[in-house]
Backbone as CSV, one residue per row, in Angstrom:
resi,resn,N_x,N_y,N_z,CA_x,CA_y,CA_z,C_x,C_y,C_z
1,UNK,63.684,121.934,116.893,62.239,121.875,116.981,61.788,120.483,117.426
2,UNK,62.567,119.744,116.984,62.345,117.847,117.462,61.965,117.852,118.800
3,UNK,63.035,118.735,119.707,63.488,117.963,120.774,62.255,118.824,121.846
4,UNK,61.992,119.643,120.640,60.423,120.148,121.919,59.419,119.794,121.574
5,UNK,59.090,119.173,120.935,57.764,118.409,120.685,57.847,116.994,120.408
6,UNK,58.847,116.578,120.941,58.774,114.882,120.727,58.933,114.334,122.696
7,UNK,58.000,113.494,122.792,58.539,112.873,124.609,59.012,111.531,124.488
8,UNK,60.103,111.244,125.436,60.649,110.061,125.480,59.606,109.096,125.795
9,UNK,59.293,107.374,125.410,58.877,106.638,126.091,59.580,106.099,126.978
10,UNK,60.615,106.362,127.347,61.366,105.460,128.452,61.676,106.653,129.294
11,UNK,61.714,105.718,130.579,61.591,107.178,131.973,63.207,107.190,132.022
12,UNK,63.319,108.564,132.321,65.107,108.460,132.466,65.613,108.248,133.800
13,UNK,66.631,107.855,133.155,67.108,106.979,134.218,68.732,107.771,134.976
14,UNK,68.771,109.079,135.649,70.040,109.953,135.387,71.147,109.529,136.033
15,UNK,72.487,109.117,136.129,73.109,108.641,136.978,74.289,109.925,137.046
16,UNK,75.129,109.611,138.393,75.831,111.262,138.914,77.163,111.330,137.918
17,UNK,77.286,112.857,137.711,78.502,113.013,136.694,79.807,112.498,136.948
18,UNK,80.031,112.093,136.536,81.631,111.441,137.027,82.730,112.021,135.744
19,UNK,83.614,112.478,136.192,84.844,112.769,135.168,85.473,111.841,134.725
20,UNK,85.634,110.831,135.473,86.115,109.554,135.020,85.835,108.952,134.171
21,UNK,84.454,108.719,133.710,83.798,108.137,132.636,84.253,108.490,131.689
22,UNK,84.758,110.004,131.254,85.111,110.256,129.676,86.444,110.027,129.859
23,UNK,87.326,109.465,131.061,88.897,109.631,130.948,89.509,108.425,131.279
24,UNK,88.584,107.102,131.402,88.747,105.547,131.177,89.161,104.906,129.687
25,UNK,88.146,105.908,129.028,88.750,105.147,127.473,89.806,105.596,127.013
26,UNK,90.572,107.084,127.035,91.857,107.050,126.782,93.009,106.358,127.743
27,UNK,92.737,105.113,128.331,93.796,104.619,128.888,93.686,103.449,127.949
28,UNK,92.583,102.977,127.357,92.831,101.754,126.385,93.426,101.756,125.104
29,UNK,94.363,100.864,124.884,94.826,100.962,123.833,94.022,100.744,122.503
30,UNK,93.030,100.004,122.767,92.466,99.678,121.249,91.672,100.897,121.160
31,UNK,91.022,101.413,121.998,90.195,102.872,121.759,91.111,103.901,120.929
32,UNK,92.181,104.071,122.017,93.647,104.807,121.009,93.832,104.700,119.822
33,UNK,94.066,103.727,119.525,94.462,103.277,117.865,93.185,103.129,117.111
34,UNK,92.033,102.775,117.441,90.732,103.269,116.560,90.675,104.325,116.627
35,UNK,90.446,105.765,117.660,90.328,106.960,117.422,91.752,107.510,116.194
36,UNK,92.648,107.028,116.911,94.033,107.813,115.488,93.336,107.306,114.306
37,UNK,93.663,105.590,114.201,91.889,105.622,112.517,91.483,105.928,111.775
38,UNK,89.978,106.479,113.010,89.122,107.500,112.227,90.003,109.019,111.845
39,UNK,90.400,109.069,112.786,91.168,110.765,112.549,92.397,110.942,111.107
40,UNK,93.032,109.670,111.009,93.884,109.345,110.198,92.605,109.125,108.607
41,UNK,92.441,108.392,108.718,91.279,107.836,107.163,90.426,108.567,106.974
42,UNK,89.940,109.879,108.366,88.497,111.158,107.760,89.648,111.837,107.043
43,UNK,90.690,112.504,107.566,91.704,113.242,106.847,92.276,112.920,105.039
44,UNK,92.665,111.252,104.879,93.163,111.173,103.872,91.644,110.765,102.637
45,UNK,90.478,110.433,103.396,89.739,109.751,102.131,88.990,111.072,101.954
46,UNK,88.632,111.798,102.820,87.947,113.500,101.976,88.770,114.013,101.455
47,UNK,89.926,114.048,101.080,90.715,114.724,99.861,90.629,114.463,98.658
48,UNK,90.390,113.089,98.053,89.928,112.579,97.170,87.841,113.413,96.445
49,UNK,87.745,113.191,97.912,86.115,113.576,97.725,85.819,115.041,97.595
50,UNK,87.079,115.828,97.753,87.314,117.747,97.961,87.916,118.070,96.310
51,UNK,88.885,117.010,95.909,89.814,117.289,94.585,89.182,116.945,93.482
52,UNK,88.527,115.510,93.838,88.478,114.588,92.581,88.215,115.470,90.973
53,UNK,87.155,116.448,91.325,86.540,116.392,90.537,87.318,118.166,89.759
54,UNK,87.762,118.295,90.673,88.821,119.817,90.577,89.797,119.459,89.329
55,UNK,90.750,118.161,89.806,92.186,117.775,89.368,91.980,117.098,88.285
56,UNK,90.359,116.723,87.966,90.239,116.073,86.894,89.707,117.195,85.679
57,UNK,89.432,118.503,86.006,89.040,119.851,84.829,90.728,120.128,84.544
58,UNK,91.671,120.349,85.857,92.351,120.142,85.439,93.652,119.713,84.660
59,UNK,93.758,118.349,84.671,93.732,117.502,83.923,93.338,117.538,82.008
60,UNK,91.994,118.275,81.834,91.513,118.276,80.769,90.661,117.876,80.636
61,UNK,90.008,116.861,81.895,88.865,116.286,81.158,87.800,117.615,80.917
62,UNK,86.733,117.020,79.920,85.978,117.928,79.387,84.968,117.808,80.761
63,UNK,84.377,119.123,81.138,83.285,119.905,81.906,82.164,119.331,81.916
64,UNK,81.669,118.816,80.538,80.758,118.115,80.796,80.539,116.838,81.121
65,UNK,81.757,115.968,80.947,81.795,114.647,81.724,82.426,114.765,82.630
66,UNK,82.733,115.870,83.790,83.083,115.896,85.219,81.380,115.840,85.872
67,UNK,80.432,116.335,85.324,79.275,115.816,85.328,78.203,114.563,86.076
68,UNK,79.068,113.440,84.989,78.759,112.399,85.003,80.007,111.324,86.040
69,UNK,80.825,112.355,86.450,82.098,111.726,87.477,81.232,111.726,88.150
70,UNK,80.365,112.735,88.835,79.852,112.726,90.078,78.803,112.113,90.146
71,UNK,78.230,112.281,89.072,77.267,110.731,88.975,77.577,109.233,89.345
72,UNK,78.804,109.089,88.842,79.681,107.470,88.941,79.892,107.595,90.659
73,UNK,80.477,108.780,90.994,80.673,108.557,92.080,79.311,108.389,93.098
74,UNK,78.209,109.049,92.446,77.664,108.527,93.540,76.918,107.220,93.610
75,UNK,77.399,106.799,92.116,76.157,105.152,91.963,77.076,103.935,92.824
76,UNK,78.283,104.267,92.864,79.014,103.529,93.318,79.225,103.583,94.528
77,UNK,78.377,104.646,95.334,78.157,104.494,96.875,77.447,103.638,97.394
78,UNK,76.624,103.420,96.111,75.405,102.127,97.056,76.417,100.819,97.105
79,UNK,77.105,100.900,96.182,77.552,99.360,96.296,78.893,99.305,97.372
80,UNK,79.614,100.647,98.136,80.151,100.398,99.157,79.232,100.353,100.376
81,UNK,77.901,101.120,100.016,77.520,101.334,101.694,77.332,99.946,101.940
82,UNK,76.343,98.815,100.762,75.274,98.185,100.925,76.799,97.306,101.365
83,UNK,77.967,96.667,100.312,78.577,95.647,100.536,79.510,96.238,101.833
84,UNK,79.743,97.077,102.261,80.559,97.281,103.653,80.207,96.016,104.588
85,UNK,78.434,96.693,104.628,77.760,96.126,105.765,77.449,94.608,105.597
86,UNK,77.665,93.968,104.156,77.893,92.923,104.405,78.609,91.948,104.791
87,UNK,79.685,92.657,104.430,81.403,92.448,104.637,81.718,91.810,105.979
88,UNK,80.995,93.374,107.088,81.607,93.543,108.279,80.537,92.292,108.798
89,UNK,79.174,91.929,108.739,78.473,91.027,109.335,78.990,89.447,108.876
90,UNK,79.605,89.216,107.680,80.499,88.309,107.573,81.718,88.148,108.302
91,UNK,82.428,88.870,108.204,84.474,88.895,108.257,83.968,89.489,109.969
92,UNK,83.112,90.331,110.322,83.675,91.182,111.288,83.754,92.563,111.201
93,UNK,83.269,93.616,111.826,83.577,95.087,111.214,85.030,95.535,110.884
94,UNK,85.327,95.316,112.080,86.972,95.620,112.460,88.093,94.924,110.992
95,UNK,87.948,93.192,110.844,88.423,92.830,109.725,87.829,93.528,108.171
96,UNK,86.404,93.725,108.201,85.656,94.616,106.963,86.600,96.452,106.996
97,UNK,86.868,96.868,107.883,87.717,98.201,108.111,88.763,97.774,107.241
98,UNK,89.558,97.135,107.804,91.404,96.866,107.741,90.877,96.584,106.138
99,UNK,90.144,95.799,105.257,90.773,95.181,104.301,89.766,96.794,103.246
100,UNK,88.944,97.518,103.890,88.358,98.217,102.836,89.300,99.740,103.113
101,UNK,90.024,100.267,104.361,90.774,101.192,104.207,92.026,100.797,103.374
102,UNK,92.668,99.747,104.003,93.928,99.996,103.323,93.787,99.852,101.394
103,UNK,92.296,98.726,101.105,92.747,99.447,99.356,92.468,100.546,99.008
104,UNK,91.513,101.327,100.077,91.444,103.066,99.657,92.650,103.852,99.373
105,UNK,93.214,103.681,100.670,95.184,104.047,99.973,95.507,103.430,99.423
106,UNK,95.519,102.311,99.006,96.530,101.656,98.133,96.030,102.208,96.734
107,UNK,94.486,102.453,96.450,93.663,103.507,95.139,94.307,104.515,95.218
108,UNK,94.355,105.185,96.291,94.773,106.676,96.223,96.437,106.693,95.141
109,UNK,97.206,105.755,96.366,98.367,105.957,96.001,98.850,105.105,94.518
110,UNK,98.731,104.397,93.928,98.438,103.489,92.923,98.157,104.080,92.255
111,UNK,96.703,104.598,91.890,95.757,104.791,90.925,95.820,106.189,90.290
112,UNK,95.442,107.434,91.593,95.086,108.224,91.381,96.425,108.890,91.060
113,UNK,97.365,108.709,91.532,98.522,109.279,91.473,99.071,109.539,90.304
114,UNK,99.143,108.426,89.344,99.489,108.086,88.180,98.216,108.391,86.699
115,UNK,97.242,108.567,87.744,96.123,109.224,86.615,96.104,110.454,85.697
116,UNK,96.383,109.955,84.604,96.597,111.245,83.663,94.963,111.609,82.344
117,UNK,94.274,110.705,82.209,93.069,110.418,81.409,91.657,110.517,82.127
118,UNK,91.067,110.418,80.897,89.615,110.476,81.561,89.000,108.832,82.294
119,UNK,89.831,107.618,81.704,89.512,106.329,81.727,90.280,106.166,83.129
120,UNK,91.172,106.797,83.713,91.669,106.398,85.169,91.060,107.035,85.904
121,UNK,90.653,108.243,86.025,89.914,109.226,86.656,88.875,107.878,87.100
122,UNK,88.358,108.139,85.864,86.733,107.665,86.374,86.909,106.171,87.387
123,UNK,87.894,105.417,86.710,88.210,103.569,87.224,88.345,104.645,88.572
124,UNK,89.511,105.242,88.997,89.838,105.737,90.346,88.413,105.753,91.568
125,UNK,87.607,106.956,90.705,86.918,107.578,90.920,85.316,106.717,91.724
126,UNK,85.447,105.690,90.716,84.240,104.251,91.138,85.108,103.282,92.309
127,UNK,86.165,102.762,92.088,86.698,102.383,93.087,86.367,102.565,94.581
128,UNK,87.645,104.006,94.311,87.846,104.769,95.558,86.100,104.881,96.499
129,UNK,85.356,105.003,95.909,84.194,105.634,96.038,83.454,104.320,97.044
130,UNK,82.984,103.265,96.365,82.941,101.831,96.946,83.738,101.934,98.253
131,UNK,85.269,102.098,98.522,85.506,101.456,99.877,84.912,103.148,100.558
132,UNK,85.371,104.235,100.010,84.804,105.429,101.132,83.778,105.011,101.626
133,UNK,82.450,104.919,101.009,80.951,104.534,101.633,81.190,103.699,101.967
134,UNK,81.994,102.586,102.043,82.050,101.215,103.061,82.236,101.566,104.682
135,UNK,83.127,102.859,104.293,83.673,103.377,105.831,82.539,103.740,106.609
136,UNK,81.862,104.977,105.800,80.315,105.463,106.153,79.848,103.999,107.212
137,UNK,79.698,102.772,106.191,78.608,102.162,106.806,78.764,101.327,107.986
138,UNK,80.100,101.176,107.766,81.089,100.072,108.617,81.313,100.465,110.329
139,UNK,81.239,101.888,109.824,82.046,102.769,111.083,81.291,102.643,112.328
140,UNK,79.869,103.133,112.258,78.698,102.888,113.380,79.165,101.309,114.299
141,UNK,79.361,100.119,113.152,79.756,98.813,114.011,81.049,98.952,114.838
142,UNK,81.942,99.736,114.110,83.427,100.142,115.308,83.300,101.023,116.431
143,UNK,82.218,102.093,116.252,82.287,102.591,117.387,81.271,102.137,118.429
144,UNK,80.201,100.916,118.224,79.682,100.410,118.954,80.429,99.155,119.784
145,UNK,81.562,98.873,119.044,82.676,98.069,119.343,83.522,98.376,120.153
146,UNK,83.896,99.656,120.109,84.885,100.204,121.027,84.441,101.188,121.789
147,UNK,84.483,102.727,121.242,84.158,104.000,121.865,83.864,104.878,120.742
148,UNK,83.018,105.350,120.765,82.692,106.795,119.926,84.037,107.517,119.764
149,UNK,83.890,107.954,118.102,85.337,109.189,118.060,84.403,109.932,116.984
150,UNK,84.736,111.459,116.920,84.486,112.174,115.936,85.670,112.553,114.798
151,UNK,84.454,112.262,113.508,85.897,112.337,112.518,85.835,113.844,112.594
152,UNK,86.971,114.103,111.692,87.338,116.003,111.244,87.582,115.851,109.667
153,UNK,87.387,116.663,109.428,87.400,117.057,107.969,88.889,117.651,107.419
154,UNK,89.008,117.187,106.324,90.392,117.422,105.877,90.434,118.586,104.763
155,UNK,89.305,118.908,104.261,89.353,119.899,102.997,90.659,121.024,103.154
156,UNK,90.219,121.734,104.318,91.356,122.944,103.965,92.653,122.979,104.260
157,UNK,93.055,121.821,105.129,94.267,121.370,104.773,95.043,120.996,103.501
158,UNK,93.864,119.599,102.850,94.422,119.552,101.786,94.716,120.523,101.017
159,UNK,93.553,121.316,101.092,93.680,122.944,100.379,94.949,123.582,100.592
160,UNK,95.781,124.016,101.531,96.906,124.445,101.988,97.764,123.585,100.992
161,UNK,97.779,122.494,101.405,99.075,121.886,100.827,99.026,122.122,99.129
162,UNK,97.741,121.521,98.688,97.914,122.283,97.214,98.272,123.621,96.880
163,UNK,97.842,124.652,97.299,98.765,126.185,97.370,99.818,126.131,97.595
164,UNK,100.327,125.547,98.821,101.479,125.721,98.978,102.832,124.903,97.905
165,UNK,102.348,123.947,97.168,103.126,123.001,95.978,102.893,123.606,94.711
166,UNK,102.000,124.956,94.942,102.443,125.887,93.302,101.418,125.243,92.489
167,UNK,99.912,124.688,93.112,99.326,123.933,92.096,99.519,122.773,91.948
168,UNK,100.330,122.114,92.186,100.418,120.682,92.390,99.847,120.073,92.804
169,UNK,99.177,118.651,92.090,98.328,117.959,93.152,98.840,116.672,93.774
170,UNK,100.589,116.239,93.129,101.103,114.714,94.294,101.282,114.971,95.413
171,UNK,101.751,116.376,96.152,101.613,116.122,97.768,100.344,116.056,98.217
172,UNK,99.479,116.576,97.751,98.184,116.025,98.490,97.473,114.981,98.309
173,UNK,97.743,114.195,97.394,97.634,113.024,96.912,98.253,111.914,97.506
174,UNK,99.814,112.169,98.148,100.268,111.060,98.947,99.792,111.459,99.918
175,UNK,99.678,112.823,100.717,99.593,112.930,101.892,98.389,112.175,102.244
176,UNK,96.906,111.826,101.287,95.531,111.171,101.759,95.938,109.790,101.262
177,UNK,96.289,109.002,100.815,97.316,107.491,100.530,97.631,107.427,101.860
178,UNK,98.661,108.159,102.107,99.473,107.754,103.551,98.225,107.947,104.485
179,UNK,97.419,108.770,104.467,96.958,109.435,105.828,95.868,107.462,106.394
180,UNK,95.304,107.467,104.211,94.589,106.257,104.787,95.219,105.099,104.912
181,UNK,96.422,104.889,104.604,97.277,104.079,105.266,97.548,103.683,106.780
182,UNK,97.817,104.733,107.522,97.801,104.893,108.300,96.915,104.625,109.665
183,UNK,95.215,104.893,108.747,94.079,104.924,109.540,94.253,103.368,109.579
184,UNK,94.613,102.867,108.488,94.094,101.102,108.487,95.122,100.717,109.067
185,UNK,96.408,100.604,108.750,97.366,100.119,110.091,96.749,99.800,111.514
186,UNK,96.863,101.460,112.022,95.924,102.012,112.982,95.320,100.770,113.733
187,UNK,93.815,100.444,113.319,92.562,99.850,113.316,93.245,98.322,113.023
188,UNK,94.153,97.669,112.855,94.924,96.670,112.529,95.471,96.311,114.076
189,UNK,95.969,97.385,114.432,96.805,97.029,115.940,95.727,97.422,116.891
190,UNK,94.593,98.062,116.429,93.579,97.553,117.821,92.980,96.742,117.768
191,UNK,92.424,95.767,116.388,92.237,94.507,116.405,92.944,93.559,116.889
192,UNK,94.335,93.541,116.409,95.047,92.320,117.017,95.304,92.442,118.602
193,UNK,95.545,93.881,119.194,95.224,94.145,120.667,93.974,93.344,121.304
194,UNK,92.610,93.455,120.773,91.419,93.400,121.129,91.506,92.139,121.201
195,UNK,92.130,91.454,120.096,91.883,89.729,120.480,92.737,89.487,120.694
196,UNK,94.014,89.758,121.466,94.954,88.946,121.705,96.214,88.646,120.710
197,UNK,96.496,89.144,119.509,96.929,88.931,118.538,96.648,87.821,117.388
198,UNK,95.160,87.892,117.329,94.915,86.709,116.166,94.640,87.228,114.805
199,UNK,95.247,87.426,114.199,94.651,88.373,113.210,93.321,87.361,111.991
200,UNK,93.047,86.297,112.355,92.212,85.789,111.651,91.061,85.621,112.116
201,UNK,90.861,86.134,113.208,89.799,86.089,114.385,88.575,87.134,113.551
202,UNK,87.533,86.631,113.827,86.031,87.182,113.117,86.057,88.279,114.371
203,UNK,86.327,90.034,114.099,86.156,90.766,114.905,85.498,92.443,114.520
C-alpha cells in the first residue's frame, strides 16, 4: 500500500541493465568471506534463539520462569543493539563483528553446552543475547562496507538435527558454536584481506 501512495522526491535516475553488476562482487574475496559470515553466524546464532527456551523446560526449569528467560532475553537486547553500534563506531564494524561473533560461539560452545541449571541458562541466555543484537546492529555497517548478503534462517535444520540425535540437544548445540565460529573466522579473513593484512587496523 506504501509504494502506491507515497512519490519519490528525487527524479530517477535509471541506468541500462547490465549482468555484470550482480557478477563483479563474487569475484572479490572479501565480499566472499563476508557473505559465508553472514550465512555461517544467521545459521549458528538462531539456534540458540529457536531452542533456548525449549531445552531449558526441558532441562526442568520451571514454566513459569521460562517466562521471565524471555524477558532477560529481551532486556539484554538493548544493551547489544545500543553497545554493538558503539563498538563498531569506535574499533570499526568489521573489528566490532570479529570480537562480538566469535564470543557468541565461544557462549554457545562454553556455556550453553555445559548448562545443566536454571543459573546457567539464564547467565547463557543474557550473554548470548547482548552479542546476537550486536550482530542485528553492526551488520547494516558491513554490508554498507562491502556488499549486501541475505541471511537464512536456521530453525528447521537445527530442528532436523535434534530429531535426528533421539532428542538430544549437543549436536545442535556444537553445530551453532561452530557454525558461529566459523562466521567470525570468516569476516576475520575479509578484514585482514580488505586492509592488507593488518589486523589492528580501525576497519
Amino acid at each position: 500500500m506504501t509504494n502506491l501512495t507515497v512519490k519519490s522526491r528525487i527524479s530517477l535516475n535509471l541506468s541500462p541493465f547490465s549482468i555484470k553488476d550482480y557478477t563483479v562482487p563474487f569475484k572479490r574475496i572479501d565480499f566472499l568471506l563476508t557473505s559465508f559470515s553472514n550465512v555461517c553466524f544467521a545459521f549458528g546464532s538462531f539456534v540458540p534463539m529457536t531452542y533456548l527456551v525449549v531445552q531449558a523446560v526441558s532441562i526442568g526449569m520451571d514454566r513459569r520462569l521460562t517466562q521471565y528467560l524471555v524477558a532477560i532475553i529481551n532486556g539484554s537486547s538493548t544493551v547489544g543493539r545500543l553497545g554493538g553500534g558503539v563498538l563498531a563506531d569506535v574499533y570499526g564494524p568489521f573489528n566490532a563483528w570479529i570480537a562480538l561473533t566469535y564470543a557468541a560461539g565461544i557462549l554457545i560452545l562454553s556455556l550453553w553446552i555445559p548448562a545443566t541449571n536454571d543459573a546457567s541458562i539464564i547467565a547463557f541466555a543474557s550473554l548470548f543475547r547482548v552479542c546476537f543484537r550486536a550482530y542485528a546492529a553492526i551488520q547494516p555497517a558491513l554490508v554498507a562496507q562491502i556488499t549486501p548478503i541475505a541471511d537464512i534462517v536456521s530453525g528447521p535444520i537445527a530442528g532436523h538435527t535434534l530429531e535426528t540425535s533421539g532428542g538430544s540437544y549437543l549436536e545442535m548445540k556444537i553445530m551453532a558454536g561452530f557454525l558461529c565460529l566459523a562466521g567470525a573466522t570468516s569476516v576475520l579473513g575479509a578484514k585482514l584481506y580488505a586492509t592488507g593484512y593488518k589486523p589492528m587496523a580501525k576497519f
